[in-house]
C-alpha positions in Angstrom: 0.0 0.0 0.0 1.9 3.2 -1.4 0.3 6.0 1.0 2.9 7.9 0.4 2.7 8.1 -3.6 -1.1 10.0 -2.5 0.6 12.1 0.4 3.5 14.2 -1.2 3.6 16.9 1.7 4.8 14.1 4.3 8.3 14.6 2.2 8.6 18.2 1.4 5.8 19.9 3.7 3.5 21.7 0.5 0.8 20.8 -2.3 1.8 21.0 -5.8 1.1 24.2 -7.6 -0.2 22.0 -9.9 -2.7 20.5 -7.7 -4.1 23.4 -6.0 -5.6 25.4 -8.8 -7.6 28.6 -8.9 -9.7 28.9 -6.0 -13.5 28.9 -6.9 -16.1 30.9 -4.5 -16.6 27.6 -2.4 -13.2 27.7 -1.1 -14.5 30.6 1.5 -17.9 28.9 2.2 -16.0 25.1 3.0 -13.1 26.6 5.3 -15.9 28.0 7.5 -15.9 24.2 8.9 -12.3 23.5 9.1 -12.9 23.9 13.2 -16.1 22.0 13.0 -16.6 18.4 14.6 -18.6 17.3 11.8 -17.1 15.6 8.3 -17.7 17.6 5.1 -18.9 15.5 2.6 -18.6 17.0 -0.9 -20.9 15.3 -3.5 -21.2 16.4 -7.9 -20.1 15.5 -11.2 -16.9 14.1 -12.2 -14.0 16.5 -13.2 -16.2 19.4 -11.2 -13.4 20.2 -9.0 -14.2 17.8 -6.0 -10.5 16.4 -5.5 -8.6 20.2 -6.3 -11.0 21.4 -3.4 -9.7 19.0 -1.1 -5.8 20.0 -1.8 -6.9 23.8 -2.0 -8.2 22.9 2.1 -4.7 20.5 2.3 -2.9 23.6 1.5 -4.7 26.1 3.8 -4.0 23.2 6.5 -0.3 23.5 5.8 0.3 26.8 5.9 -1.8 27.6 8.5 1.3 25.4 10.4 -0.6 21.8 10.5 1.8 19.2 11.0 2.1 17.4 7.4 2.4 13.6 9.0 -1.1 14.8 10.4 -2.7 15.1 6.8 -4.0 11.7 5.4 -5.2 11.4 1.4 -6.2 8.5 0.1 -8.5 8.0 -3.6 -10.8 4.8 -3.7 -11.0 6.2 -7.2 -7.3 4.9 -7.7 -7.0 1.4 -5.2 -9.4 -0.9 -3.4 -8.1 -1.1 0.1 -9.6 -1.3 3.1 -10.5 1.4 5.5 -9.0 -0.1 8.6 -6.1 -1.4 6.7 -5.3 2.1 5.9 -5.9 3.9 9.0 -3.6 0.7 10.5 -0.7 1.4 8.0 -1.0 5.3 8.1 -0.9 4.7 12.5 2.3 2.8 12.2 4.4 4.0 9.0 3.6 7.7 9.7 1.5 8.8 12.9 3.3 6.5 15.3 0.4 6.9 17.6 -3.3 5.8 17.4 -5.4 8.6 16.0 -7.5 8.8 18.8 -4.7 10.5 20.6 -3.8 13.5 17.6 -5.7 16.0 16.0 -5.5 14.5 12.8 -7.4 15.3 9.2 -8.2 12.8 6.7 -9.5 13.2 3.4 -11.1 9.9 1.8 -11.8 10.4 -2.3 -14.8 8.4 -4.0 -15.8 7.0 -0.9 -18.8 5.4 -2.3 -16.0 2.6 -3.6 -16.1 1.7 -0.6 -17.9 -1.3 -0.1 -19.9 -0.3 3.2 -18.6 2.9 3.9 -21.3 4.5 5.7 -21.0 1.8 8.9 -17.5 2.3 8.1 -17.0 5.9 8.2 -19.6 6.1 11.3 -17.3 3.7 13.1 -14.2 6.4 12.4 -16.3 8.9 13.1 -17.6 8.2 16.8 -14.3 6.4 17.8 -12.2 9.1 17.1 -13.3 12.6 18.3 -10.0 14.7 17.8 -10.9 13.2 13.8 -11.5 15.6 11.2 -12.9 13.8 8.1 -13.3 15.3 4.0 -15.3 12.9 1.9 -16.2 12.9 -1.7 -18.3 11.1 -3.8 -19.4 11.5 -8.0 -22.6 9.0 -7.0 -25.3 10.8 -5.3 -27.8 7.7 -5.0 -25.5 6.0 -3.0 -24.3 8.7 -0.9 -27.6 9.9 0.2 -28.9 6.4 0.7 -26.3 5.6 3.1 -25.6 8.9 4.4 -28.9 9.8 5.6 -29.4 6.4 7.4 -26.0 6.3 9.3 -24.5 9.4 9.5 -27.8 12.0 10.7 -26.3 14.8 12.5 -22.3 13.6 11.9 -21.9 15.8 8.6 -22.2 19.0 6.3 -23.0 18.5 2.8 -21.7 20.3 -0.2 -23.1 19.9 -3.8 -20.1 21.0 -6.1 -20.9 21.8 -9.5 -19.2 23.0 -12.4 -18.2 26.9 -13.0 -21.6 28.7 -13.1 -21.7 31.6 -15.7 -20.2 34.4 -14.0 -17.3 32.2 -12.6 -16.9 31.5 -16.3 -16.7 34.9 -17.0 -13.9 35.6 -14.3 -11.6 32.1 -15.4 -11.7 33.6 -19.2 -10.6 37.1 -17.4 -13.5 38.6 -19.7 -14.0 41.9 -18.7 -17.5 43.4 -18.3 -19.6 45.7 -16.8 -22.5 43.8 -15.3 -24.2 47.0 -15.2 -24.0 48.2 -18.8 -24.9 44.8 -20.4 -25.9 47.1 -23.5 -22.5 48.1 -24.5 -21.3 44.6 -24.1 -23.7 42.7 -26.0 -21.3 41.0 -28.4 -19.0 40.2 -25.8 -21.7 38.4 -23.7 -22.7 36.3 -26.9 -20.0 35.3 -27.5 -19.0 34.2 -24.0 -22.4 32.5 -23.5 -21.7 30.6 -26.7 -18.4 29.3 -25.1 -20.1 28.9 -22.2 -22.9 26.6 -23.1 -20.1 24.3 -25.0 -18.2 24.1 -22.3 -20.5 23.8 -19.3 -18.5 25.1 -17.0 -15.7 22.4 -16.7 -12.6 23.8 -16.1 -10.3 21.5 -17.9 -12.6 21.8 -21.0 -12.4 25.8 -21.3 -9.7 26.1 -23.6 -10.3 22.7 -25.6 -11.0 22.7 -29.6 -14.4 21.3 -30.5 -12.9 17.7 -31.4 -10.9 17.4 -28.5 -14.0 18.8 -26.2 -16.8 16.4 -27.6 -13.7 13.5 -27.1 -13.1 14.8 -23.3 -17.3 15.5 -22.6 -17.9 11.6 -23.7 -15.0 9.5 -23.0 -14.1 11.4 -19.4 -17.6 11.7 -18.3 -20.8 10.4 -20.0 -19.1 6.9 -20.9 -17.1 6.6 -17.7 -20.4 7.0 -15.4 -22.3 4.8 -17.9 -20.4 2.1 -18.5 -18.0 2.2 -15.2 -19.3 4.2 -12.3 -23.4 3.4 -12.3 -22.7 -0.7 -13.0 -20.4 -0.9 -10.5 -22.8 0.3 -8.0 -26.5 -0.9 -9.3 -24.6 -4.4 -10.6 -26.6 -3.2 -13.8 -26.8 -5.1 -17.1 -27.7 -2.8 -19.5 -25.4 0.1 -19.1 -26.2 1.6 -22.9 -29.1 2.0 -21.9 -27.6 4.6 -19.6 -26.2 5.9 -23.0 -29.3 6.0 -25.0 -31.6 7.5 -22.2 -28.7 10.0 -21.7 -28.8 10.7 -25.9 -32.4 10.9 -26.2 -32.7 13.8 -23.3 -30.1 15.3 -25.7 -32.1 15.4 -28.8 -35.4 16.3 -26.9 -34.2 18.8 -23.6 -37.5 18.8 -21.8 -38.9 15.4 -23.1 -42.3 14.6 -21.4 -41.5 11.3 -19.1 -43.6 8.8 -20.7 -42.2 5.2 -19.2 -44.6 3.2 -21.6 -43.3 5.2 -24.8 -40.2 5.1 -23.9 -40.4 0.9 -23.2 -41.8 0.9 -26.7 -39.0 2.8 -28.5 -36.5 1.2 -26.7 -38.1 -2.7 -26.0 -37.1 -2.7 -22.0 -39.7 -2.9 -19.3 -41.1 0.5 -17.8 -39.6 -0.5 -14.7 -36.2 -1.3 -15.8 -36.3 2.6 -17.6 -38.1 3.7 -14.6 -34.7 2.6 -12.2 -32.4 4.1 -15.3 -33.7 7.0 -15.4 -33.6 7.2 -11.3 -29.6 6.3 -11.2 -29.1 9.0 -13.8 -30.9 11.6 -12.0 -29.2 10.8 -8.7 -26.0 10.6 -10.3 -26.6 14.0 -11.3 -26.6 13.9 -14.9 -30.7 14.4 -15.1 -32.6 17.1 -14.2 -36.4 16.5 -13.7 -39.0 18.8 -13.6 -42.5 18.9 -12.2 -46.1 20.0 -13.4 -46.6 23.1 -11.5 -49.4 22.6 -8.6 -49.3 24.7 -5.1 -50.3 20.9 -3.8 -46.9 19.3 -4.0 -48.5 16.1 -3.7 -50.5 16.4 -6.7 -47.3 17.6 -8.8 -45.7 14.3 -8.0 -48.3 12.4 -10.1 -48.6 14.8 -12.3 -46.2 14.6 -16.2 -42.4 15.7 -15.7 -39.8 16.4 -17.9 -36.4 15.9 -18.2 -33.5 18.0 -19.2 -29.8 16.6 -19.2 -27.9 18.8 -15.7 -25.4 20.5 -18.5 -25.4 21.6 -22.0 -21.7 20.9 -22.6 -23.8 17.3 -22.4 -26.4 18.3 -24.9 -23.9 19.6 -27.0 -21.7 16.4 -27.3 -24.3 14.1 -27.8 -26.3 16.2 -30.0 -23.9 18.4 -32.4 -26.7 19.5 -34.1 -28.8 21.0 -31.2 -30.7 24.1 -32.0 -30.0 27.6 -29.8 -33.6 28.0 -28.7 -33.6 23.9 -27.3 -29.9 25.2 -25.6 -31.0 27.6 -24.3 -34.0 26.5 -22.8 -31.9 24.0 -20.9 -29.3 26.7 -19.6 -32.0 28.7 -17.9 -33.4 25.9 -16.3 -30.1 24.4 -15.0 -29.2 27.8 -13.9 -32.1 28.9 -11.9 -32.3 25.2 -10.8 -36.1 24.9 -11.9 -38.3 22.6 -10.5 -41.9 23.3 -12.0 -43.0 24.1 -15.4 -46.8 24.0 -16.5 -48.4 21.9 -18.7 -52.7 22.7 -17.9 -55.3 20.3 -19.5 -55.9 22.6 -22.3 -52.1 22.1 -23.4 -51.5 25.4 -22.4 -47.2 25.3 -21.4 -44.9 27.6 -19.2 -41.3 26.5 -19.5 -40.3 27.3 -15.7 -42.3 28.2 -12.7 -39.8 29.3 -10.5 -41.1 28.7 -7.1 -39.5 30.0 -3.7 -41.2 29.9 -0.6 -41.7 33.5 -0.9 -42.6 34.3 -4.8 -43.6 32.3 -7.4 -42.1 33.6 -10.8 -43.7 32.1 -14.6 -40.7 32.4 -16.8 -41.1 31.5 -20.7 -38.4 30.9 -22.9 -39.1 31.9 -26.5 -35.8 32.4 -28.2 -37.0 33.5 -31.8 -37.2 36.8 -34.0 -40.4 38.3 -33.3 -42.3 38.3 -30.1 -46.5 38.8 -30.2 -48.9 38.4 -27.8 -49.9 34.9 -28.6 -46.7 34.0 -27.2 -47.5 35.9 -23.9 -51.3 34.6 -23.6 -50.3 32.0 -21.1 -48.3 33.9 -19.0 -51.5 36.4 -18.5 -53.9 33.7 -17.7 -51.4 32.0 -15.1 -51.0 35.7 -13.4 -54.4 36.3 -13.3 -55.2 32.7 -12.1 -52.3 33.1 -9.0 -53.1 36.5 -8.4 -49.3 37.6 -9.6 -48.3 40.9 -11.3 -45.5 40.0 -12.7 -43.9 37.1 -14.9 -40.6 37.2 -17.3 -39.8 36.1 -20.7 -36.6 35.4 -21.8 -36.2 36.2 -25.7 -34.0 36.6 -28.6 -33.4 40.3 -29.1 -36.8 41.2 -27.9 -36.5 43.9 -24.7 -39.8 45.7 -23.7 -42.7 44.5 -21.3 -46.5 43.9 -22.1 -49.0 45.0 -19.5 -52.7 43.5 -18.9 -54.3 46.1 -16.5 -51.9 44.9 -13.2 -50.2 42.0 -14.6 -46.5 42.9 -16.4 -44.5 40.3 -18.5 -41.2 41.5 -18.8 -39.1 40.8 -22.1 -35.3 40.2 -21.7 -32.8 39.0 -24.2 -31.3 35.7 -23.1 -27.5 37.7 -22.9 -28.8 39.8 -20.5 -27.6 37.5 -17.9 -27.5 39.6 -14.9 -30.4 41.5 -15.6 -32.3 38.1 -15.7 -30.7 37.2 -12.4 -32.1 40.2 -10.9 -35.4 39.5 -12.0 -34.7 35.3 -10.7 -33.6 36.2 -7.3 
């Protein structure tokens, strides 16, 4: 067992350079719980960042004087060992004393490879108080599953995702005035163009279009498919993984229809039913839900799916349209939940619901806006009682008012303004 191949500092005291990165926004939020009792568990895509987090917190350790012996990495991601075998080894080749006695800080990488880990890490956990513990996992399923169940109260939770838009903005060193978006139209196209290629991964900012498609499928949407999901579910039909993960990129916001979809495909609703599950809590789906203020009811009401990136979309689909892209941003970005679909097919593309405001947005990224395109919005105002709604357009800017009810019109570059509008 090579610990010492994952611990470099034990020799010469510092992280890489090339390790530590650019520090995101997160950073600041995480070292808030260096002094804490509980682990930090840090869940999210692959190549999100996860592992450069834990040596950007590594580093901060160092420098702030942390003994180096007293800094344990180890990457399930990379060897199957043991939990106790390693704690064991790291005791006697490095710690020379039982953890239990040293303030000691251990950071554990794809810990859902570890076969029982939740029992595993609890067992760490209460036995060894002076213990600080970093986890991080790319399979959501299985971490919530097991966290929730034997870990309640013993940890903070971090979703890390990739770069949103404005971080975007900052790692391309673009430089804009968020508060004259007018003079920097061109600018912001362009960005969002990169931006919705990229998704947001950092590695991928700077990539061609051959080698990005290459590094979106082979790095990511393959690796979880045919790798990361079977090894947890024990699965025997991981392209199905693939195709679910294709046809939610040819149709962002396809209506969930199991039977169909059994049809199209010849695999039982069920089967589809638990694939589309592990791809959702794996992150890679986002699922949305027929607006109704009775929660219950929106839970057997239709849904429909959107892929969680549109680097995604993008590599699967090379021919995606802008409108279908950019329906998919907005509703990754605001993190919708609810659209509308009513009996008389009338459709809203978000309802963005807080526990304070509820917000109709509709996305309508074409040439010319009328009022048929508004008549929804209207009636959903004046059904809810709500004076204001917002539609996201193409070059369209103005707002169209219906005695107290406003829809606002805002051209889908005007990111910040939209933002503002969002919450």
């Amino acid at each position: 067992m090579e610990l010492q191949s994952f611990n470099p500092w034990w020799r010469d005291g510092k992280v890489s350079p090339e390790f530590i990165g650019r520090k995101r926004a997160i950073f600041g939020e995480v070292i808030k719980y260096l002094d804490k009792r509980q682990i930090v568990l840090f869940t999210g895509l692959r190549r999100v960042g996860k592992t450069t987090l834990m040596y950007q917190i590594i580093d901060e350790l160092l420098r702030k004087g942390v003994n180096p012996y007293k800094i344990l990495y180890f990457s399930f991601d990379e060897m199957k060992y043991d939990l106790e075998d390693i704690i064991k080894r790291y005791e006697t080749d490095v710690l020379h004393t039982d953890i239990s006695k040293e303030k000691v800080f251990i950071f554990l990488d794809e810990i859902q490879k570890l076969d029982g880990w939740p029992s595993k890490i609890k067992l760490l956990y209460d036995a060894n108080p002076k213990l600080k513990l970093f986890l991080t996992g790319s399979a959501q399923i299985t971490m919530w599953r097991g966290t929730r169940e034997s870990l309640a109260g013993r940890f903070f939770d971090f979703l890390i995702k990739p770069l949103n838009f404005e971080e975007y903005l900052d790692f391309k060193a673009a430089k804009i005035d968020r508060n004259r978006e007018n003079i920097f139209e061109m600018d912001m196209r362009r960005h969002m163009a990169g931006f919705l290629r990229t998704g947001g991964f950092i590695e991928a900012l700077n990539m061609d279009e051959h080698m990005l498609r290459k590094y979106l499928k082979e790095s990511l949407l393959e690796r979880v498919a045919f790798v990361d999901i079977p090894q947890t579910f024990k699965l025997d039909l991981p392209e199905l993984l693939l195709k679910l993960l294709s046809i939610a990129a040819y149709r962002p916001g396809f209506y969930l229809d199991y039977k169909n979809l059994s049809n199209d495909l010849k695999v039982d609703q069920r089967t589809i039913a638990n694939y589309i599950s592990y791809l959702e809590y794996a992150l890679f789906l986002q699922k949305l839900y027929n607006y109704s203020r009775n929660l219950l009811t929106s839970e057997k009401k239709v849904k429909k799916i959107y892929l969680c990136n549109t680097a995604f979309t993008m590599a699967l689909n090379p021919q995606a349209d802008l409108p279908s892209v950019l329906e998919q941003f907005f509703v990754n970005t605001l993190d919708a939940r609810f659209f509308l679909k009513t009996p008389q097919k009338e459709e809203i593309d978000i309802i963005h619901a807080s526990d304070k405001s509820i917000l109709p947005v509709e996305i309508k990224i074409r040439e010319k806006i009328g009022r048929d395109d508004i008549k929804t919005l209207f009636r959903f105002m004046e059904k809810n009682n709500l004076r204001r709604s917002l539609l996201i357009t193409l070059n369209t800017e103005t707002k169209f008012q219906k005695e107290r009810h406003v829809v606002e019109a805002i051209p889908y570059w005007k990111y910040w303004s939209i933002r503002q509008k969002t919450g």
